[in-house]
LOZAFI-187662 format. One record per residue: x, y, z of N, C-alpha, C, CB in turn; residue in three letters. Coordinates in steps of 0.1 Angstrom, whole numbers, plus 5000, padded with zeros to 4 digits. Glycine has a CB too. Layout:
XYZXYZXYZXYZALA/...
END
This chain:
500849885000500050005000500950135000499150005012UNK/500150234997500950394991501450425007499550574981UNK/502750455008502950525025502850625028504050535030UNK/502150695014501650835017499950835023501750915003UNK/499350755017497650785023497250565017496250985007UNK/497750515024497950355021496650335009497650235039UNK/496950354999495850374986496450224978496050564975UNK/496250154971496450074962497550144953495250054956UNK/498850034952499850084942499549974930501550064948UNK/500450074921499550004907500850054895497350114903UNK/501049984885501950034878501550094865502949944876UNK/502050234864501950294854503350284841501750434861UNK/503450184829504650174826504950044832505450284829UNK/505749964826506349864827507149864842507049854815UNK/507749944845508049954860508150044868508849914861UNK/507250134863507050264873505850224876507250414867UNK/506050234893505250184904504050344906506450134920UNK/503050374912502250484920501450464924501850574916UNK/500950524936499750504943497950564929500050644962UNK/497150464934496550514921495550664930495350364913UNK/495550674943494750754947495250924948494350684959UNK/496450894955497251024957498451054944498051024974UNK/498850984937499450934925500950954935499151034909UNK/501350944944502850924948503750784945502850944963UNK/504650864940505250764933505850674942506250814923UNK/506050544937506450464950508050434947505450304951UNK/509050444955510150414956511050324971510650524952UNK/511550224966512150154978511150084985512950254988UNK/509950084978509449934983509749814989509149884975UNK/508749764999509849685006508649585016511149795017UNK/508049435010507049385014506949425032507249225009UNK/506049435040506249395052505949275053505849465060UNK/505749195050505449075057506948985056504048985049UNK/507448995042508748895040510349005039508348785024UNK/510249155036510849245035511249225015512149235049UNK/510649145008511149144994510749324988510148994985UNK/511549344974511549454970511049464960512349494970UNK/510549304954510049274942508649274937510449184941UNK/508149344929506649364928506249274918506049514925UNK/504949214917504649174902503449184901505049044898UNK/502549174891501049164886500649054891500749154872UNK/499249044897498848954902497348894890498549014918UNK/497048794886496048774876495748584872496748874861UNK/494648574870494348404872492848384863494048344893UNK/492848294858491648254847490748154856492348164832UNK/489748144854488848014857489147924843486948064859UNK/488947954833489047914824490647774824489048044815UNK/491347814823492647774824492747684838493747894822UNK/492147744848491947644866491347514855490147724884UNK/490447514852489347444847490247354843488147504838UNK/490847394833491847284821492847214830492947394807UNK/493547294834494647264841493647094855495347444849UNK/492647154858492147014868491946914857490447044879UNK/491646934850490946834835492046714833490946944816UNK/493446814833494546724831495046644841495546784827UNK/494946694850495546624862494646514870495746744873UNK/493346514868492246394870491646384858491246424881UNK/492046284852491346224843490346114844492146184836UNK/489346144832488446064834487146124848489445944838UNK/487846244854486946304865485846454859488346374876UNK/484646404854483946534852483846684858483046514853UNK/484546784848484946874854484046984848486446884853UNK/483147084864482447204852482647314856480947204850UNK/482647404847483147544845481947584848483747594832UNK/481447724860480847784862481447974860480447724874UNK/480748024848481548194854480448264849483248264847UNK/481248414848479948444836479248404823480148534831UNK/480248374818480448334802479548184804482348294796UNK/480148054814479247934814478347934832480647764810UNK/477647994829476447994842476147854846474948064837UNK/475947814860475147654857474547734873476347434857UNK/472947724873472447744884472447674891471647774884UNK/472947474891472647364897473247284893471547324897UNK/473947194900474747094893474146934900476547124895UNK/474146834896473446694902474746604911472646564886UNK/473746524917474646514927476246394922473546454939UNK/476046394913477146264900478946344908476946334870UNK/479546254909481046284910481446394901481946164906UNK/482046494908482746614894483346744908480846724877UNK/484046824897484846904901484747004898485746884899UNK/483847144903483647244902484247354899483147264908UNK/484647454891485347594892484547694888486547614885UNK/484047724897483447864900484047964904482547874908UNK/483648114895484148244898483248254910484148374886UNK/483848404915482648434926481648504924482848474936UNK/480048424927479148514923478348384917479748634913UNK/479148284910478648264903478648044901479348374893UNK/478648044918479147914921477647824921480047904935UNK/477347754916476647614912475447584923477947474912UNK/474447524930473747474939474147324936472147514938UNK/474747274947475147104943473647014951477247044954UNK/473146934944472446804951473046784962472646674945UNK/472546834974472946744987474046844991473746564984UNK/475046974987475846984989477246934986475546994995UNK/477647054985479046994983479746904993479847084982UNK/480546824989481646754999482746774996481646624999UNK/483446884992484446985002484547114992486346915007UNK/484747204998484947334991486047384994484047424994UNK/486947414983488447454985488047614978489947334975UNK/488747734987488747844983490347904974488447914997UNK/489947914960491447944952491948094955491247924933UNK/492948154951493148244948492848404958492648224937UNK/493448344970493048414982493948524985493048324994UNK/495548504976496348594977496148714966497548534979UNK/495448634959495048754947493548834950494748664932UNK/492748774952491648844956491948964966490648734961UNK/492548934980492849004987493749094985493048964995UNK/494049104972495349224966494349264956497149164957UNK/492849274951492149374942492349514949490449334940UNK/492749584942492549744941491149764946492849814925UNK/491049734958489649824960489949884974487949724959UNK/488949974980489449944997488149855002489650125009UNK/487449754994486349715001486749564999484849764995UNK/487949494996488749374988488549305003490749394980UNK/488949295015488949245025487449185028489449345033UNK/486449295028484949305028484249185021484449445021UNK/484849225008484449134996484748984992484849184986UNK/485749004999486548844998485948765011488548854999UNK/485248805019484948795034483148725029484948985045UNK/482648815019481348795018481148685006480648925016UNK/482148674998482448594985482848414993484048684974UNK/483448415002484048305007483248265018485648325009UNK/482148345027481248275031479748225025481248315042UNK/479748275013478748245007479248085000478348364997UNK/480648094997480847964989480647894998482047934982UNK/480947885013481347785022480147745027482347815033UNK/478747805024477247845027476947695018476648025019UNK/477747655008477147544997477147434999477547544986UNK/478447395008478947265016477947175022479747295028UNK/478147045020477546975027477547035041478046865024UNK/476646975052477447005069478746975070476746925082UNK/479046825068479846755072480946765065479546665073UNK/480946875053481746845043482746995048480846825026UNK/484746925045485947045047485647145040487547005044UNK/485747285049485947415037487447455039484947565040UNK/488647475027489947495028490047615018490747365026UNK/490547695031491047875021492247835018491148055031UNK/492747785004494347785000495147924998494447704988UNK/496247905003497148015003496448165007497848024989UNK/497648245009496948395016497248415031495148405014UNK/497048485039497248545047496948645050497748545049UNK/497348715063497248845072495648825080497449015061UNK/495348935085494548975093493248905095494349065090UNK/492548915078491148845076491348685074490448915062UNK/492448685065492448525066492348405080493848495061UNK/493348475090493448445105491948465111494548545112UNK/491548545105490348585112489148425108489648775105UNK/489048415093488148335094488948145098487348375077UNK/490148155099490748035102490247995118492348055101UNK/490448125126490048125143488648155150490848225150UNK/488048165139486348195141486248345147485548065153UNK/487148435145487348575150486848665144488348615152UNK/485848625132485448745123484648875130484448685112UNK/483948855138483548985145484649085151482748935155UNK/485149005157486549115162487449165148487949015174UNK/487649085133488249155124487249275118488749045114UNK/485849255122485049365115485249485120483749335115UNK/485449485132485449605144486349635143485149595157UNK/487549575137489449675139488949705128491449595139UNK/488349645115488149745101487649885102487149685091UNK/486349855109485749985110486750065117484449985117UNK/487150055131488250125135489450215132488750055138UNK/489650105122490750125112490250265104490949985102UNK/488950235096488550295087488250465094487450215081UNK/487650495105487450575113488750635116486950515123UNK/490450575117491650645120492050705109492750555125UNK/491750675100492050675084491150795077491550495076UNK/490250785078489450885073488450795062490451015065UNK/488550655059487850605047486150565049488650475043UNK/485650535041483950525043483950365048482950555025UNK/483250395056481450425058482050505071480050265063UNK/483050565075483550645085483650795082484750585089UNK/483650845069482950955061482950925047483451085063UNK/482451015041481651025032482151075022480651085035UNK/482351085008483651064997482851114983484250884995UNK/483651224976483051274963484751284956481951444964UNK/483951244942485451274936485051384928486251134925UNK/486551454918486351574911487051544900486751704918UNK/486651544888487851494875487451584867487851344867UNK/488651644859488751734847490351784847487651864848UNK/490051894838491451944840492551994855491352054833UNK/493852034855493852034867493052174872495252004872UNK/493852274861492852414871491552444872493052534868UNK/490452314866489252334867489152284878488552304858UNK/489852144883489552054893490252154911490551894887UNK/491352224906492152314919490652444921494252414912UNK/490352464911489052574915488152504927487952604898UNK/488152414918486352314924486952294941486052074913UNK/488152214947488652214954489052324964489152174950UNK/488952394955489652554969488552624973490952714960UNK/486852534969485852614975485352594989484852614967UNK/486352464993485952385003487452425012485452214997UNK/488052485008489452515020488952555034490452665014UNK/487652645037487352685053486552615056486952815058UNK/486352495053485452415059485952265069484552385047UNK/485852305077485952215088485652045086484852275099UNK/486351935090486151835084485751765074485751825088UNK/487251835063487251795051488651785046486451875043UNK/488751685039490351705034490551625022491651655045UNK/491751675013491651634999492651504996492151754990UNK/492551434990493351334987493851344969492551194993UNK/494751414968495651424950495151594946494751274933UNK/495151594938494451564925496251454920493851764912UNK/495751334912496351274905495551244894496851174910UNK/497151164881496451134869495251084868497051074864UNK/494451134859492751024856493150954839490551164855UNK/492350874842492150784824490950884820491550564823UNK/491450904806490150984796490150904782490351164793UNK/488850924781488450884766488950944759487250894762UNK/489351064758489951154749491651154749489351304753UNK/492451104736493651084738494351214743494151044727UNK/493951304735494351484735494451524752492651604724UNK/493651484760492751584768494151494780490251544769UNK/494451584790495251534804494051584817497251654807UNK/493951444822492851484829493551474848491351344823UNK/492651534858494051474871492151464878495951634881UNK/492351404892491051344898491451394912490651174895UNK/490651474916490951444931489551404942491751594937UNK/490151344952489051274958488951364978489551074957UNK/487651374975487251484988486351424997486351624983UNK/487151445006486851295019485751445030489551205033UNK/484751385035484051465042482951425055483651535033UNK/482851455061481951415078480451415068482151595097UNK/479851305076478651335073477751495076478151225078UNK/478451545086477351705089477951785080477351805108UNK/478751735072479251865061478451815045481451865058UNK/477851735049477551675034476951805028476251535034UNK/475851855027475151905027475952045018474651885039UNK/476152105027477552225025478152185017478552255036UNK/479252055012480052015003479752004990480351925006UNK/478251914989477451904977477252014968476351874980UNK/476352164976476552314970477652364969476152394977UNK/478752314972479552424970480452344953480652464987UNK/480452244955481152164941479952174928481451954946UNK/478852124936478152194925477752314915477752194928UNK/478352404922478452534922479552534913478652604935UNK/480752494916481752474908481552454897482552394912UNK/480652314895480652264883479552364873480152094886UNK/478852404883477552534870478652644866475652654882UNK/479452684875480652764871481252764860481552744878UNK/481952614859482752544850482152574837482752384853UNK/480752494839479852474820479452574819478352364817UNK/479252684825478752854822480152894816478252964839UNK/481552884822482952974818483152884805484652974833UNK/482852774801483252704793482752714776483052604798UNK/481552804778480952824766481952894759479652894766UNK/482353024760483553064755484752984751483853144764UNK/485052914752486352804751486052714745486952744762UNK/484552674738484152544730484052594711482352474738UNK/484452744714483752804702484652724693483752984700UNK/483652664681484452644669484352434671486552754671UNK/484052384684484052254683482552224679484552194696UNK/482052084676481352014669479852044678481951864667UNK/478952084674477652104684477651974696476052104674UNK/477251964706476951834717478151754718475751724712UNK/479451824712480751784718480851844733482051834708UNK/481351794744481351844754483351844755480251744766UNK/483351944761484951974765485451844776485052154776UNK/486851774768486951684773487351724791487851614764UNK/487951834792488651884808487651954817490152014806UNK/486351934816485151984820484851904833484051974808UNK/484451954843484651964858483351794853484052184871UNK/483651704862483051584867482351524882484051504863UNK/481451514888481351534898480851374905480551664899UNK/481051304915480851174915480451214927481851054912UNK/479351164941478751174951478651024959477551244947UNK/480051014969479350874973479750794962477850874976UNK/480850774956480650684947481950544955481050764929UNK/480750414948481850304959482850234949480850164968UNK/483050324941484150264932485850364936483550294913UNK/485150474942486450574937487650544943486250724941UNK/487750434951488550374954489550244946487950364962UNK/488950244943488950084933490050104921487150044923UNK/490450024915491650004904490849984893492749864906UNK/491449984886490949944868491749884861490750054858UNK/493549824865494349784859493949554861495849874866UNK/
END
């Protein structure tokens, strides 16, 4: 995580590392768990799980559940399931054992809700089991893992929130992002400077549809009793923005909209999240 505001690092370029939230660049990286300095891409197919079990038990019926091959129900006959999550099978009778894949990857998605999600994804699978039948979380670690190994999930929920509360992250307040250019986005931002229980996280690079256009995003962390106050005043910004902007479009295509034109997101539960 970024050591500036612990945000999801992500590489921009073949080996230039940055936080995707505050865009600080990361240098001298250094695992804590094992002290390695080495980063890599984390990424896994159902498709290819699927094949790869095919080969290794032969003769063993093997079925692919994801988006692409859905099975709402599978019978109770000998076979070997791979399901994405979301999207795992109803077995006859239950399963007789459920192995959880890809625990060190899941728990490394770019989101800040990956812990949450991997928590609610892996007791729904374990929900499918026979009674009597083993559930085994392969590989992975830290906090949550331990948690559901020792039956401690309530106490890992309560250091999250905790956590999230020391930190400034949601559901402990309340989150709007701002994307466009940068000095449209530093305007929108500097309307909220004397307001009490609020603070900015970047502006950093954004992805745009437009190759031409350099877009930067910043994200505006705020108490719920400011909501209110925050909403008008960005808003404001943004009627600002598309009012000053008529002047500056002269000469482009009618219902073309300026690609660096102020963007306003309210509460959104992505703005955390990765896209790589």
């Amino acid at each position: 995580t970024c050591p500036r505001c612990a945000g999801p690092i992500a590489f921009r370029g073949r080996h230039h590392a940055a936080c995707r939230w505050c865009g600080e660049q990361v240098h001298g990286w250094s695992c804590p768990e094992c002290g390695s300095h080495e980063m890599m891409r984390l990424g896994a197919g159902s498709r290819r799980t699927a094949e790869q079990f095919a080969q290794q038990f032969d003769g063993v019926r093997v079925i692919l559940s994801d988006g692409e091959h859905p099975h709402e129900r599978v019978d109770s006959r000998p076979a070997l399931v791979v399901a994405t999550r979301g999207a795992e099978p109803i077995a006859a009778g239950g399963y007789q054992a459920v192995v959880l894949l890809d625990a060190e990857r899941l728990l490394a998605i770019e989101s800040l809700r990956a812990a949450e999600d991997c928590l609610r994804w892996w007791m729904n699978a374990a929900s499918l089991a026979a009674s009597d039948a083993p559930v085994i979380l392969a590989g992975g670690g830290g906090p949550l893992v331990q948690a559901i190994m020792t039956g401690r999930v309530v106490p890992w929920l309560q250091a999250e929130i905790g956590d999230r509360k020391l930190l400034r992250y949601p559901p402990a307040v309340r989150v709007a992002s701002v994307t466009g250019g940068a000095p449209e986005v530093e305007r929108a931002i500097s309307t909220l400077a004397d307001l009490p229980g609020v603070d900015v996280i970047g502006p950093a690079p954004a992805e745009s549809p437009d190759a031409g256009a350099r877009l930067v995003r910043a994200i505006v962390r705020f108490d719920y009793a400011q909501g209110t106050e925050v909403a008008k005043r960005l808003r404001g910004a943004l009627v600002a923005d598309a009012a000053g902007s008529s002047s500056r479009i002269a000469g482009r295509s009618r219902g073309r909209a300026r690609a660096e034109s102020l963007r306003l997101r309210c509460d959104d539960r992505g703005v955390f999240d990765g896209t790589d």
